[in-house]
C-alpha positions in Angstrom: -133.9 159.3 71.0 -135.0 162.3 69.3 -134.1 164.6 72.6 -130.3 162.9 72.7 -129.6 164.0 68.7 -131.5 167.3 69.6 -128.9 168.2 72.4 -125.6 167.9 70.3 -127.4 170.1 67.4 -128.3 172.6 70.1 -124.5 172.3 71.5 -122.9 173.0 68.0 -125.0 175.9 66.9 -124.5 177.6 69.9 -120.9 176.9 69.4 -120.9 178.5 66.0 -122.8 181.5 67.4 -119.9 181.8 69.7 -117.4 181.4 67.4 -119.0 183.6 64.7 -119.1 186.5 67.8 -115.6 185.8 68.3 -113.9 186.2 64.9 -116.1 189.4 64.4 -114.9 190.9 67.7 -111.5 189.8 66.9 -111.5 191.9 63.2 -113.7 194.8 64.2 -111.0 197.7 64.4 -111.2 201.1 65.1 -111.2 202.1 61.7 -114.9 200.7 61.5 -116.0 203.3 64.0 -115.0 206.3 61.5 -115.0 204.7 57.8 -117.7 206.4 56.9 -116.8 210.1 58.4 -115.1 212.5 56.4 -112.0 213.7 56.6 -110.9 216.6 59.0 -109.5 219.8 57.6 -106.5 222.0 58.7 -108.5 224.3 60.1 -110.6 222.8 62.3 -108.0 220.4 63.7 -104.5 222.6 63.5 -105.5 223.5 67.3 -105.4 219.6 68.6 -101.6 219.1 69.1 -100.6 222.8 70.5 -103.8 222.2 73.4 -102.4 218.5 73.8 -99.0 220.7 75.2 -101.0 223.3 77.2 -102.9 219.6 79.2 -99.4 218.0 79.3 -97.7 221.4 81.1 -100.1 220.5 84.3 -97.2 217.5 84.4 -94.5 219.8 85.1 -93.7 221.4 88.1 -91.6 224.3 86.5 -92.5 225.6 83.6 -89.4 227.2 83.0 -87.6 224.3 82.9 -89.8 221.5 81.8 -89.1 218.0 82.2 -91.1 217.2 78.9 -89.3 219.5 76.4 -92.0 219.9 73.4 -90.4 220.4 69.8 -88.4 222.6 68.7 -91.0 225.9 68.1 -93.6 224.5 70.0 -93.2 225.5 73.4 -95.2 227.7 75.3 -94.4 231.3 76.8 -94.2 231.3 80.4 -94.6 234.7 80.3 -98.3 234.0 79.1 -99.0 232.2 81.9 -102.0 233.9 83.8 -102.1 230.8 86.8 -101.2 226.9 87.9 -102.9 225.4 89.9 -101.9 222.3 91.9 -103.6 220.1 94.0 -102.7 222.5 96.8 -104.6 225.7 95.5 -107.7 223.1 94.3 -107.8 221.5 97.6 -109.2 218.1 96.1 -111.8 219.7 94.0 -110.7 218.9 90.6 -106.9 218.1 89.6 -104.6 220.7 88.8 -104.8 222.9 85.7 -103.3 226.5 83.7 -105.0 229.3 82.6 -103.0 230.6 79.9 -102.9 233.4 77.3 -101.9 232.3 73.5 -101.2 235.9 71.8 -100.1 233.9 68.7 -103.7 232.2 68.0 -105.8 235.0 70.1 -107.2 232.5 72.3 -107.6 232.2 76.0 -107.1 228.6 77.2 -107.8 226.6 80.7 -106.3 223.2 80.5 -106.5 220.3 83.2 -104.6 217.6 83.0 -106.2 213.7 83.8 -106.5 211.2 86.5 -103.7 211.3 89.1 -103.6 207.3 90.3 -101.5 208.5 94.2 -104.5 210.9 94.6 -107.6 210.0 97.2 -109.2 213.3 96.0 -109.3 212.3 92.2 -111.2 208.9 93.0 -113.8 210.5 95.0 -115.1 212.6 92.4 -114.7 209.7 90.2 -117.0 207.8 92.3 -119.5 210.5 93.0 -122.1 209.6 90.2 -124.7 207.7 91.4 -126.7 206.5 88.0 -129.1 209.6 87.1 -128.0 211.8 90.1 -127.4 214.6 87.8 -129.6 216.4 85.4 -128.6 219.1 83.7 -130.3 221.3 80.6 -132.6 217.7 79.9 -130.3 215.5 79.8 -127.6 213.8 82.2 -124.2 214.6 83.3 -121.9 212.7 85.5 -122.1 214.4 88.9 -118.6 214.6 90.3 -117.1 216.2 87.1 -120.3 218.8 86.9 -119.5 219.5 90.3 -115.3 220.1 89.9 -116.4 222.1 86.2 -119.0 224.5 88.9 -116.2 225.1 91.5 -113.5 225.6 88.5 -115.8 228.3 87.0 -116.7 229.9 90.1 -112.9 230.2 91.5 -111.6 231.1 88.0 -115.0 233.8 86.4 -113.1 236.9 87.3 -110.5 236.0 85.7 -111.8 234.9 83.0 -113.9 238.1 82.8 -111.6 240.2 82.3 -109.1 238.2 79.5 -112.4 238.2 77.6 -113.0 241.8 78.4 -109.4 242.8 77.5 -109.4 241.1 74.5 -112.6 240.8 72.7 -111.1 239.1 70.0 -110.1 236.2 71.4 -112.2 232.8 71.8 -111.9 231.0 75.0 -111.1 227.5 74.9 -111.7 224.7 78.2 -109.5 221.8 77.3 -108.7 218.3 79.4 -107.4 215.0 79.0 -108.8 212.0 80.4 -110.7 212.7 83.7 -110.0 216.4 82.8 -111.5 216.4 79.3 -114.7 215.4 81.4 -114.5 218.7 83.5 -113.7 220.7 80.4 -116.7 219.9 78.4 -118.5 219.9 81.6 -117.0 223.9 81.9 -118.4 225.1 78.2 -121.3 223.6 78.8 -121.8 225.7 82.4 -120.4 228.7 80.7 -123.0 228.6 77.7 -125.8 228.3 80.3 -124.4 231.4 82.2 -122.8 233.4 79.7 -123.4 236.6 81.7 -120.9 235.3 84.5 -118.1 236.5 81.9 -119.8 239.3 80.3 -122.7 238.0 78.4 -119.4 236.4 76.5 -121.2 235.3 72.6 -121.7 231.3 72.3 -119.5 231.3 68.8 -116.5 232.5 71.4 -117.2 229.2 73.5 -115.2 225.8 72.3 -114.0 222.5 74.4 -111.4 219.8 73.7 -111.9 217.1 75.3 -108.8 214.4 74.5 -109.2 211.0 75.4 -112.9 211.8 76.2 -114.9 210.3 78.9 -118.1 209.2 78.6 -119.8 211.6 80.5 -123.1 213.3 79.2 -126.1 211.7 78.0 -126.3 211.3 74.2 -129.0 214.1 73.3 -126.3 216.8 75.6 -123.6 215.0 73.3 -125.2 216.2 70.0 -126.7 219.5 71.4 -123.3 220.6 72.3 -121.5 219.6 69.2 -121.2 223.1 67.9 -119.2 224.3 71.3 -117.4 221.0 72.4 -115.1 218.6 70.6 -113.7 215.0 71.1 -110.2 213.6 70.0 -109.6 209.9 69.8 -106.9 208.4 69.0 -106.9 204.8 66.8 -108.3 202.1 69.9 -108.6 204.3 72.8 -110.8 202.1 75.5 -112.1 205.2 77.5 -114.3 206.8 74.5 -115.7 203.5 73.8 -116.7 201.4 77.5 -120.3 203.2 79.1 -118.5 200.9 82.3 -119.0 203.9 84.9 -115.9 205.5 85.2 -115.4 204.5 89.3 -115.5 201.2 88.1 -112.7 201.1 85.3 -110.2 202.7 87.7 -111.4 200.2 91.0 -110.2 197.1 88.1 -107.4 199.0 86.7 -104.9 196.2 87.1 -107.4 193.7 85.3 -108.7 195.9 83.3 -108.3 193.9 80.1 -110.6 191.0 81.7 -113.6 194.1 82.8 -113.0 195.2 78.8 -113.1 192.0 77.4 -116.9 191.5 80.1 -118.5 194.8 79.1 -117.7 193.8 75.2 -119.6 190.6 75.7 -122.3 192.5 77.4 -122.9 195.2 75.0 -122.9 192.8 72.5 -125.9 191.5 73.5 -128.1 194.9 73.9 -129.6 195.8 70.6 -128.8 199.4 69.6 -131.6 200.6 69.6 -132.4 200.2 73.0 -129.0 201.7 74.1 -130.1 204.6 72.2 -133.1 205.5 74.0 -131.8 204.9 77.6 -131.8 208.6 78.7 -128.9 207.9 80.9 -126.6 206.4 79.1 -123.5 208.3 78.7 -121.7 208.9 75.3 -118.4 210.6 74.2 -119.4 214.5 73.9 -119.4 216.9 71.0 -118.3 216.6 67.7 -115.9 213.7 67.0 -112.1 213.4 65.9 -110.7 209.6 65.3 -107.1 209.6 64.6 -106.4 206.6 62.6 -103.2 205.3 62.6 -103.3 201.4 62.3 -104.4 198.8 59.9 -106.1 195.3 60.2 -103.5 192.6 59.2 -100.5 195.5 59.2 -98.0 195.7 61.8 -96.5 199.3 63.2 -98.1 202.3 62.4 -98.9 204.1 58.9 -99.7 207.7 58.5 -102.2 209.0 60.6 -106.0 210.0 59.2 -108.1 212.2 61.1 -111.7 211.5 60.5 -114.5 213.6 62.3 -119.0 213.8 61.9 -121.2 214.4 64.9 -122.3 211.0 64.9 -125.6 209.8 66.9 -125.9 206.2 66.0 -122.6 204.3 66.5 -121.2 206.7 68.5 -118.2 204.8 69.8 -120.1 201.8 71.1 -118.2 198.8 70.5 -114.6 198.2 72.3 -112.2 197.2 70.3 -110.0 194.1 71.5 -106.6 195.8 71.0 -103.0 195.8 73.3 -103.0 198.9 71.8 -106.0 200.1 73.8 -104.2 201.3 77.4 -101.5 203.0 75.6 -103.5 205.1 73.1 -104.9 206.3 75.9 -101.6 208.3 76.9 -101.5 212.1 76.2 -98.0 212.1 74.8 -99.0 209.3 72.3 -102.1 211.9 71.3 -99.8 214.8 70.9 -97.3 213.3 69.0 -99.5 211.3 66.6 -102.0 214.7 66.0 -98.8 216.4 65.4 -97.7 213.8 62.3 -101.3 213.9 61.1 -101.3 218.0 61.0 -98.0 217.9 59.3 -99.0 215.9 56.7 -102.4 217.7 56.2 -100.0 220.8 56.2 -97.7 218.7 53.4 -100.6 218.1 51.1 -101.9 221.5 51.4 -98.2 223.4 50.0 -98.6 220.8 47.6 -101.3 222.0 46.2 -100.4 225.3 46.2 -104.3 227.2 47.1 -104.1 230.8 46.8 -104.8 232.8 50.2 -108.2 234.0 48.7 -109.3 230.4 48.3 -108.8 229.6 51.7 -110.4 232.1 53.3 -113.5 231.2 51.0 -112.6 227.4 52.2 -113.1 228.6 55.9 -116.3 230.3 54.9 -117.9 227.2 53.6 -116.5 224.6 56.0 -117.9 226.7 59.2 -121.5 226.7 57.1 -121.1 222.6 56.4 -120.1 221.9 60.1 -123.9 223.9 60.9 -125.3 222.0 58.7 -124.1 218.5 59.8 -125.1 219.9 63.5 -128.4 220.6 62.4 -128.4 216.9 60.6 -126.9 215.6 63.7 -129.9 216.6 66.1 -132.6 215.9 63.6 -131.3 212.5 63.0 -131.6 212.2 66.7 -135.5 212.4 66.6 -136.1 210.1 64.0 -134.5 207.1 66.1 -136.3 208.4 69.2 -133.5 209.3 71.5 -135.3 211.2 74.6 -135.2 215.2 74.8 -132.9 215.1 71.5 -134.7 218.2 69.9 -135.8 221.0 72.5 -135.8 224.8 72.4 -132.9 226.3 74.1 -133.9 227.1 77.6 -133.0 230.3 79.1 -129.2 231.3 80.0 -128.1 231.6 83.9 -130.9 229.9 86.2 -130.8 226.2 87.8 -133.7 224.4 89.1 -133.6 222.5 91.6 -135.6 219.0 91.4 -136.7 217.0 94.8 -137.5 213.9 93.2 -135.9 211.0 94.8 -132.4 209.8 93.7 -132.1 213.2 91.4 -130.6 216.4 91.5 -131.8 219.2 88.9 -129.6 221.6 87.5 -131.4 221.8 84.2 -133.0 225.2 83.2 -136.6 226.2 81.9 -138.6 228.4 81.2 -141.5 226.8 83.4 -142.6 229.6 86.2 -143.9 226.8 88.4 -139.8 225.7 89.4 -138.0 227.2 92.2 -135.3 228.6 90.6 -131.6 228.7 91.8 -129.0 231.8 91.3 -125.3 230.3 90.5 -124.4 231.3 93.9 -127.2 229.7 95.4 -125.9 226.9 93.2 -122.8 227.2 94.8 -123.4 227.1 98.6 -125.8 224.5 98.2 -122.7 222.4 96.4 -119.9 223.4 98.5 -119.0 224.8 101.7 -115.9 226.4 101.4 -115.0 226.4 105.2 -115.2 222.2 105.4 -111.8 220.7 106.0 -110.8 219.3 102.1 -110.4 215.4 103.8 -113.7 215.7 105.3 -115.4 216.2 101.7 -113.3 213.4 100.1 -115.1 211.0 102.7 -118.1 212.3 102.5 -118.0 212.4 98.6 -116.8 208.6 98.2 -119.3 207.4 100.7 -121.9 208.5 97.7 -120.4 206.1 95.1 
């Protein structure tokens, strides 16, 4: 008698439990993720928009006469343009991207656009990332884009030697979308490690934008990197958020909505904590930038905020059950809505009416706050225990090479008793330049 009443008691809390996780999944937005962040300046976010029309150039097929015409003011100089590669010059190693010259804001960008769904070659390096394959500086990194950042740098260092030579002035800049933004943080990351590739180039010249990030470095890489690599979001963006391996989300593309809706269940269940000190768990990399342009309970759009922190707790963990969270995923959407949200910062500022002299003093003192909240960053990563959070740098421009089983090495150190490996060593042992570009997409799949 007392088991039969027991069973319906059991039923209806476990009912409430559900329906409990269900209303709070339902009102969780994406202005949760960032309430607590503060708000981004001009200066550290004017660049956002103008890079978001260097990634979305790779979509055209003349530049001269582009079939995405940017605003009025905004477009580039074609004259600037040092190269463009298409999937022709890359052979399948990464997808196409521009190297190009901006005189106007002294800066030497190479952008690569995102995933191309009619491409075999973009898949495979998708799937090449066996779960803690790839090591790199004591932490992990997915494999395939590591791989397509190393052959990017090694085609492209000459090149980039001499901009940098010819214009010491200017900062260099590695900036992607999607699939791309994983290469590009992937590149500053392999550039700071071998800075004397491009002339023993200063780290303070170094900086990433990654838009629509992946999730593809492990979360002590993500903070250690913060000062060189940054990530746009915009409002419910699902990439940024799932750690669903990326081969995975683009095998269910077309049900994609029903693998979300799984993985949020899932995640649910796994106390932070322990996601936090699983050493290869991937995270959203850098320093963080959350355009937010929505409101619970408000249809359409309000005026976009731009809220950023190097978070290490609550770095993007929980999806947000959105329709809006395919299509703030698109590039176009991201350029257009970081436009409106510069514009207004821009508005406010006139506004206000700040003499020249107090901005320059207001550029002094936000480059010594975004330090300081690096430095807070990294040493809020040891006190909740996340593994290798707080190391000393190792040193620049040697790999080692790791035979454990299952893993690949590429982190440095300073250890003698390593076998050390050149980047050209680095190189050969990653790709053979003479094998046939259809061969190595087979061979690279077969690893997922």
């Amino acid at each position: 008698m007392s088991l039969a009443c027991g069973l319906p008691l059991i039923e209806c809390v476990y009912c409430l439990g559900c329906a409990r996780w269900a209303w709070k999944r339902c009102i969780h937005n994406a202005g949760h993720d960032s309430e607590n962040w503060a708000l981004a300046t001009i200066e550290e976010f004017e660049p956002v928009p103008r890079i978001c029309r260097y990634i979305l150039a790779n979509y055209e097929d003349d530049l001269d006469h582009p079939q995405w015409e940017p605003p009025k003011g905004y477009g580039m100089n074609t004259q600037w343009v040092v190269c463009h590669k298409t999937y022709d010059d890359t052979h399948g190693r990464v997808t196409p991207y521009l190297l190009y010259v901006d005189h106007d804001h002294a800066d030497i960008i190479l952008a690569i656009r995102g995933l191309n769904l009619a491409k075999e070659s973009d898949y495979a390096m998708l799937l090449d990332n066996r779960l803690g394959k790839r090591k790199f500086d004591g932490g992990y990194v997915h494999n395939g884009l590591l791989k397509a950042a190393a052959w990017v740098l090694d085609a492209e260092c000459d090149a980039l030697k001499e901009l940098l030579a010819k214009y010491p002035k200017y900062s260099l800049t590695f900036a992607g979308h999607s699939l791309g933004s994983g290469v590009a943080a992937m590149l500053a990351m392999l550039t700071v490690q071998n800075r004397q590739k491009l002339g023993n180039i200063d780290r303070k010249r170094i900086r990433s934008y990654a838009i629509a990030p992946t999730r593809c470095m492990s979360l002590n890489l993500a903070v250690k990197y913060a000062d060189v690599i940054n990530s746009v979001v915009l409002q419910d963006d699902f990439l940024p958020r799932t750690a669903t391996p990326l081969e995975d989300i683009f095998k269910s593309l077309f049900c994609l909505p029903c693998l979300l809706c799984l993985r949020c269940m899932r995640d649910t269940c796994i106390p932070e904590h322990v996601m936090l000190r699983d050493p290869r768990r991937l995270y959203a990399p850098g320093r963080l930038y959350h355009i937010v342009e929505r409101k619970p309970f408000r249809f359409g759009r309000v005026p976009p905020v731009v809220r950023t922190a190097v978070p290490v707790d609550g770095r993007f963990e929980h999806i947000v059950l959105s329709c809006n969270a395919t299509s703030d995923h698109a590039i176009i959407w991201i350029e257009r809505e970081s436009q409106w949200a510069l514009d207004l910062m821009l508005e406010r500022e006139q506004a206000m009416e700040i003499p020249s002299s107090q901005r320059m003093e207001r550029k002094d003192l936000l480059a010594k706050e975004l330090s300081e909240e690096h430095k807070a960053a990294l040493r809020r990563a040891v006190t909740l225990s996340v593994p290798d959070a707080y190391y000393p740098p190792s040193p620049y421009g040697t790999f080692d090479s790791n035979s454990s089983p299952g893993s690949e090495d590429l982190s440095t150190s300073s250890s003698k008793t390593r076998q050390r490996m050149s980047w050209d060593e680095f190189v050969d042992k990653n790709f053979d330049k003479d094998e046939p570009t259809q061969a190595v997409i087979r061979r690279t799949a077969s690893v997922g």
